[in-house]
LUMLO-136996 format. One record per atom (N, C-alpha, C): x, y, z. Coordinates in steps of 0.1 Angstrom, whole numbers, plus 5000, padded with zeros to 4 digits. Layout:
XYZ;...
# end
This chain:
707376674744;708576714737;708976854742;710176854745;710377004746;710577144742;710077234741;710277334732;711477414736;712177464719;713177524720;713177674721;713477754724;713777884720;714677954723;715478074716;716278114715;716978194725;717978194732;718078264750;718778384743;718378484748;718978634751;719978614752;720978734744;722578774744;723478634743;722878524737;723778404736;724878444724;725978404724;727078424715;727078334704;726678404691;726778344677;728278354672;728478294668;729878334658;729678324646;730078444640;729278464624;730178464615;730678344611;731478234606;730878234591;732178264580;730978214562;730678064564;731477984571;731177854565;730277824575;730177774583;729077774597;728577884608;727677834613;726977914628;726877824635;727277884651;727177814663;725977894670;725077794676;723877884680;723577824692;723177864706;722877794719;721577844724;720977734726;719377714731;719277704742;718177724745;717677664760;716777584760;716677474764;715477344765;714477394780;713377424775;712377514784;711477354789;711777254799;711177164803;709877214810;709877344816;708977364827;709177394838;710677314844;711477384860;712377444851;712477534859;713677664852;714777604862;714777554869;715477504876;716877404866;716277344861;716977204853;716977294839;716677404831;717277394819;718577384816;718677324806;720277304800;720477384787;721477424785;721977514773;722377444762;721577444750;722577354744;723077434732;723777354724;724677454710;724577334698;723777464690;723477374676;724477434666;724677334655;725977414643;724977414633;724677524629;724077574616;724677524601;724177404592;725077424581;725177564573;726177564567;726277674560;725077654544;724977784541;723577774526;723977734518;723277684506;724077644493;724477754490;724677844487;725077964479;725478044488;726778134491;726878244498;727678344494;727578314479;727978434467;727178554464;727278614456;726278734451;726578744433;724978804436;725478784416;725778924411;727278904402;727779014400;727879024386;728078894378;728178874367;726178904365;725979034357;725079074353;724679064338;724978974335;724878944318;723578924317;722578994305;721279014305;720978974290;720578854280;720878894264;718878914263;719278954252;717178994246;717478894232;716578854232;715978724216;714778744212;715078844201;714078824193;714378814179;712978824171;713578884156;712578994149;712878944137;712579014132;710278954121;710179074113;708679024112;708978914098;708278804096;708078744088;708778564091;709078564098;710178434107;708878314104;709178204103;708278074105;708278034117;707077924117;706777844130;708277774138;709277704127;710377684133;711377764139;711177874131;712178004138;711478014151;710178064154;709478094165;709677964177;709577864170;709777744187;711577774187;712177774174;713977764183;713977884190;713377984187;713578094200;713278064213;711777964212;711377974225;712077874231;712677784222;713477694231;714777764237;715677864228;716977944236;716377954247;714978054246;715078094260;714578034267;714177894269;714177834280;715377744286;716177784279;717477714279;718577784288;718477924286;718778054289;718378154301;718278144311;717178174323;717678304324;718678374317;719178514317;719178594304;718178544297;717678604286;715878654288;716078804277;714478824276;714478864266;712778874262;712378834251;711678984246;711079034235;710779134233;709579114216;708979164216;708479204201;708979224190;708579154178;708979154168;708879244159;710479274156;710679424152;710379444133;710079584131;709379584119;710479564106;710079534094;711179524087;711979644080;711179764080;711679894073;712879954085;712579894100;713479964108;714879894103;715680014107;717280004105;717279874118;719079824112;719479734124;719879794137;720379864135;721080024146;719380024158;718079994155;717580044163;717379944174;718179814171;718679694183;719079744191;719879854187;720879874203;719779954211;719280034208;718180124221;717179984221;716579924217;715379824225;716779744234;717979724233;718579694243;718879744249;719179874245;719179974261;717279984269;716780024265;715480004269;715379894277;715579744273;715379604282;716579584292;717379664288;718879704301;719279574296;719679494285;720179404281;721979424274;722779354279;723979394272;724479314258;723879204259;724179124245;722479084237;722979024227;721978984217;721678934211;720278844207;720878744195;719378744190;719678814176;718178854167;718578824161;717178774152;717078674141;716078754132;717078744120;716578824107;715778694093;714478714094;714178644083;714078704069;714178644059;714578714046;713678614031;712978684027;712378614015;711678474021;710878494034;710078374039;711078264039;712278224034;712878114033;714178104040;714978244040;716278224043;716478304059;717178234070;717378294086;718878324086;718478424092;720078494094;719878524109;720978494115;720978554132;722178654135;722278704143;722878844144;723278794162;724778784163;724978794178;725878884181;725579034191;725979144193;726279174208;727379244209;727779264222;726979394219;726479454228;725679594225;726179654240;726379814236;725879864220;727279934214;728579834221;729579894213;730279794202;729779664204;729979594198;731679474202;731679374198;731679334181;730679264182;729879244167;728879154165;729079044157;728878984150;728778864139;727478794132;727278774124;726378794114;726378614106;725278564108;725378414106;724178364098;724478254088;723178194081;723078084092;721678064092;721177954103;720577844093;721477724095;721277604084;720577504098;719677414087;719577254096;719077254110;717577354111;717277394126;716477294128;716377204140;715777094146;715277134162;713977164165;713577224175;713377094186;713177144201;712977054210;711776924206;710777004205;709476954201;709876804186;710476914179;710676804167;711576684167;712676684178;713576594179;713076494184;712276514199;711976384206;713076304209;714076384218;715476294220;715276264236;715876174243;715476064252;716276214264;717276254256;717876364269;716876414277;717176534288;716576574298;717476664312;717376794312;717676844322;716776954331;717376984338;716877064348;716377204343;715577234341;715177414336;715777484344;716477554344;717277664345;718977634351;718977524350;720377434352;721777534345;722777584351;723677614342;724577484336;724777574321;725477464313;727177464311;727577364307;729077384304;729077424292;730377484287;730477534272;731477444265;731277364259;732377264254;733077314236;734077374233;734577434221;735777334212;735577394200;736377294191;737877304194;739077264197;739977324195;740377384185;739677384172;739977504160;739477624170;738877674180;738577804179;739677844184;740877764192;742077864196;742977874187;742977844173;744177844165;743778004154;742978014153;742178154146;741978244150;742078364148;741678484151;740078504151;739878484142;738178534139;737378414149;737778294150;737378194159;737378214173;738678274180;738978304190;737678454202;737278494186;736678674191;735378574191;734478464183;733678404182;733478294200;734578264201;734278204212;734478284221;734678384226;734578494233;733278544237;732378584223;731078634222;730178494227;730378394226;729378284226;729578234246;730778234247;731078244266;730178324272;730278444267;729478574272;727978574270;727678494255;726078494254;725278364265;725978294259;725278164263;725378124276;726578144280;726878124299;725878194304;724978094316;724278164324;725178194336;725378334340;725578414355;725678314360;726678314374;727078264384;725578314394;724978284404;724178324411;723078394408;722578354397;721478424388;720278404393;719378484396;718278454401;717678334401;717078334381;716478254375;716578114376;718478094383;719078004376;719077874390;719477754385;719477654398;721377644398;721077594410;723277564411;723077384410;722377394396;723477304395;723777244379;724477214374;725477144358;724977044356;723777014351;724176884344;723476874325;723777034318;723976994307;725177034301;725577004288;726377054278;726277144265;726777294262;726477324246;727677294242;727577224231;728677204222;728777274209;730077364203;730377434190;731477374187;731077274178;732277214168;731877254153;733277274150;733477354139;733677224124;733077184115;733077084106;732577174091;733277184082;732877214069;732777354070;733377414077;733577594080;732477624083;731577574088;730577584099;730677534112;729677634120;729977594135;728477504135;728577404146;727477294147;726977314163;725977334167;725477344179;724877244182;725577164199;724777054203;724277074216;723077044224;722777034231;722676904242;723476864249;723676724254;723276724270;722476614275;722576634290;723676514296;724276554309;724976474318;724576374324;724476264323;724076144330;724776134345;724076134352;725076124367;726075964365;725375874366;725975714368;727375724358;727375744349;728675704340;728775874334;728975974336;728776104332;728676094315;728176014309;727976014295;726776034290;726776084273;725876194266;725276164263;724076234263;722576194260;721776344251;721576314241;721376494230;720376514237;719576654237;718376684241;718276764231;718676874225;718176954213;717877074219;717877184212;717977214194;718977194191;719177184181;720577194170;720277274159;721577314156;721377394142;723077474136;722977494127;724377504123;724377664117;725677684124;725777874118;726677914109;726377964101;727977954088;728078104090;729278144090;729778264096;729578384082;729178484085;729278554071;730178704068;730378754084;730978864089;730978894101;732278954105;732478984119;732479164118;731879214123;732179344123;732379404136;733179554138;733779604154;732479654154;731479724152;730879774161;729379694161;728079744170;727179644173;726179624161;725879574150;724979564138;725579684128;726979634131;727479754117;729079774119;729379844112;730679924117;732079854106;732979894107;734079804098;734179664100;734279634091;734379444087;735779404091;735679344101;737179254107;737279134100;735979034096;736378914090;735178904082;735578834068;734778824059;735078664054;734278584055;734278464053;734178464035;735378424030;735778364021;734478234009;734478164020;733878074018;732278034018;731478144023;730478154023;730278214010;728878164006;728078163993;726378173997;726478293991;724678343999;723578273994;722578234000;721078123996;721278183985;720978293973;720078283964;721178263953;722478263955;723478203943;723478073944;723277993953;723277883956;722277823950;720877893953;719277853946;719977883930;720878003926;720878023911;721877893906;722477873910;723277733905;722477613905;720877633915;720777483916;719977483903;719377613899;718477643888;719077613878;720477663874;721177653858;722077533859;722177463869;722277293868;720977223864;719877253866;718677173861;718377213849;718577333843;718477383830;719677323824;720277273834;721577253820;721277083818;720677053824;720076863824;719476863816;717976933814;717176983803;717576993792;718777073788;719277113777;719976993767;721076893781;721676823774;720576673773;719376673776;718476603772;717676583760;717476763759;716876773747;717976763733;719176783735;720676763728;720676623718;720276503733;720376393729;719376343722;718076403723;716476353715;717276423704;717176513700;717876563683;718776473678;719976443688;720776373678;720176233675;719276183685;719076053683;717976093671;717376203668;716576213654;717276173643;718176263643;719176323631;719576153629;719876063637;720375933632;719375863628;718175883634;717175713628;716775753613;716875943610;716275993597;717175913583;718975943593;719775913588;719375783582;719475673592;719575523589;717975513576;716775563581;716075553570;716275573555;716775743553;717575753539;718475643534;719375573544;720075483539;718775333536;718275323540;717575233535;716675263526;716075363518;715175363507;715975413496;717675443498;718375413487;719475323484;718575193483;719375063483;720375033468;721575043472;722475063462;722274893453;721474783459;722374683451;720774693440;719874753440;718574783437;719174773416;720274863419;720174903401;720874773397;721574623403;722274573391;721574493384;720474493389;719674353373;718774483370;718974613367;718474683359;718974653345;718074623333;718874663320;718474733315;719374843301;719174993297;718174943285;717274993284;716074973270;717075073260;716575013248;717475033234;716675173230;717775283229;717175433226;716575413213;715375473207;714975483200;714875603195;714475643181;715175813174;714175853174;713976003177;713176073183;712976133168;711576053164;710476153155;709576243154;709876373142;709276473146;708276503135;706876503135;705876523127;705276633123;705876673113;705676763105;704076773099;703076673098;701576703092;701376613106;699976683102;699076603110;698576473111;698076373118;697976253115;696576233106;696276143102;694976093094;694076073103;692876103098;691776093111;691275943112;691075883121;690175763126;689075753120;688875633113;687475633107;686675543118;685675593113;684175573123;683975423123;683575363133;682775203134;681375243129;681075203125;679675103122;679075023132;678375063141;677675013149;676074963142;676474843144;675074723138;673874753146;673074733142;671374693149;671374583154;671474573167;671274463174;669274513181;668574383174;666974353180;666974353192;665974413199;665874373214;665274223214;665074213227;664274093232;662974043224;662274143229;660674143221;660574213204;661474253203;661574263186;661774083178;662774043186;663173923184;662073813185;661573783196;660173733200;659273753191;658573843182;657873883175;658073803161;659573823159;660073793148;659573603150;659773593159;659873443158;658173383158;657473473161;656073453161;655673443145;655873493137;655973583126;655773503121;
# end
């Protein structure tokens, strides 16, 4: 077979879409080589990555086993996110923005756990902000789903949005932040070129609903892969974990008024329970009195004839004594009859 190699001062043309390149086929007689010209395809990629979007995921101390896998699932979802140590609970929110300067990260999405029970996530443009501030309902991790989906690790995803988010103000700045968080970079290191999943944010019950779906090549239809979980909005503020309040959700009602209503609805079951045991007392006491005062009881009573009330002035006469006889015993008797 013959070997190729590259001939001195041959003319490339340095073309973005192709290269033209000419060889020499080295048979052995230099006599007979022929020149040939190969077309170079062009690379998958011949962009550069400019879009530098960097987010950090963590939270905060006290989070559960569930909090801890939905994180690790973002970030494997996410090939332009890093991760960092869990920050302490006496630190202010404000000290996000320097561990994001520190990881040279521009966005954020930390998750604050509160009374072991209740997740709150925090997504921040840092470190000028706007952020937004969310209760995390209904978290269903990769592991726990077991859904038949499947994509590629580090695959960029499409962003699929409700059309409520263009009719709203506070929706509009919301889907803004979530473009910027969630979109992996054009030309990302981490990342592969190629699409085949979906995140979906549909908006139902003044919450937003996160889906995770992959692309089927044959019929391009959906298949979930997970996590899911739902964010109910609680405030929008201009600057990054603070600053004036641009939107304040109306309709949000915080876990522990929610726990206090569920409490003084069970107390009030209780109450009208124990309501009903009294009254049902108060009636069977009732129906008994009416039965041991039987009204038809007095008519074959008749009235005994009064008699005149005598009053004795002396004393009565005394009882005179019996006389108790001699009665013989046995053997007195016996004796007698001997006699």
């Amino acid at each position: 077979m013959a070997a190729f190699k590259r001939k001195r001062g041959v003319h490339v043309t340095a073309e973005k879409t192709t290269k033209k390149v000419k060889f020499v086929a080295d048979d052995g007689n230099t006599e007979q080589n022929a020149v040939n010209e190969i077309v170079v395809p062009k690379p998958v990629s011949m962009g550069k990555w400019t879009n530098k979007e960097r987010v950090l995921i963590f939270s905060s101390r006290g989070i559960n086993f569930r909090t801890r896998h939905l994180m690790q699932d973002l970030r494997t979802l996410m090939p332009h996110s890093k991760a960092d140590t869990k920050m302490d609970r006496k630190d202010k929110l404000f000290v996000v923005n320097e561990v994001c300067e520190i990881k040279n990260c521009n966005k954020c999405l930390f998750f604050e756990a509160k009374k072991k029970q209740d997740l709150y996530m925090w997504i921040s443009n840092c470190p000028h902000g706007p952020s937004a501030k969310f209760l995390v309902q209904n978290i269903h991790t990769l592991a726990e789903l077991k859904m038949t989906g499947n994509c590629l690790k580090g695959s960029r995803p499409l962003l699929s949005f409700d059309p409520t988010f263009d009719k709203e103000p506070h929706y509009a700045l919301l889907k803004e932040l979530f473009i910027q968080t969630f979109s992996t970079p054009r030309y990302h290191p981490k990342s592969q070129p190629f699409v085949d999943h979906v995140f979906t944010f549909s908006i139902a019950d003044n919450r937003i609903w996160f889906r995770n779906y992959q692309i089927i090549e044959e019929d391009a239809s959906l298949v979930e892969i997970g996590p899911r979980f739902v964010l109910n909005l609680i405030k929008i503020f201009q600057g990054s974990f603070g600053g004036p309040t641009l939107y304040e959700n109306p309709n949000f009602k915080s876990p522990n008024l929610h726990r206090r209503q569920l409490r003084l609805a069970a107390a009030a079951k209780v109450r009208e329970k124990q309501t009903l045991k009294e009254m049902q007392k108060v009636k069977r006491s009732a129906a008994k009195e009416d039965l041991e005062k039987d009204v038809t009881a007095d008519v074959f009573v008749t009235p005994a004839d009064k008699k005149p009330v005598e009053i004795q002035t002396e004393p009565p006469e005394p009882k005179a004594e019996k006389k108790h006889k001699f009665k013989p015993s046995k053997r007195q008797r016996l004796d007698k009859k001997k006699s």
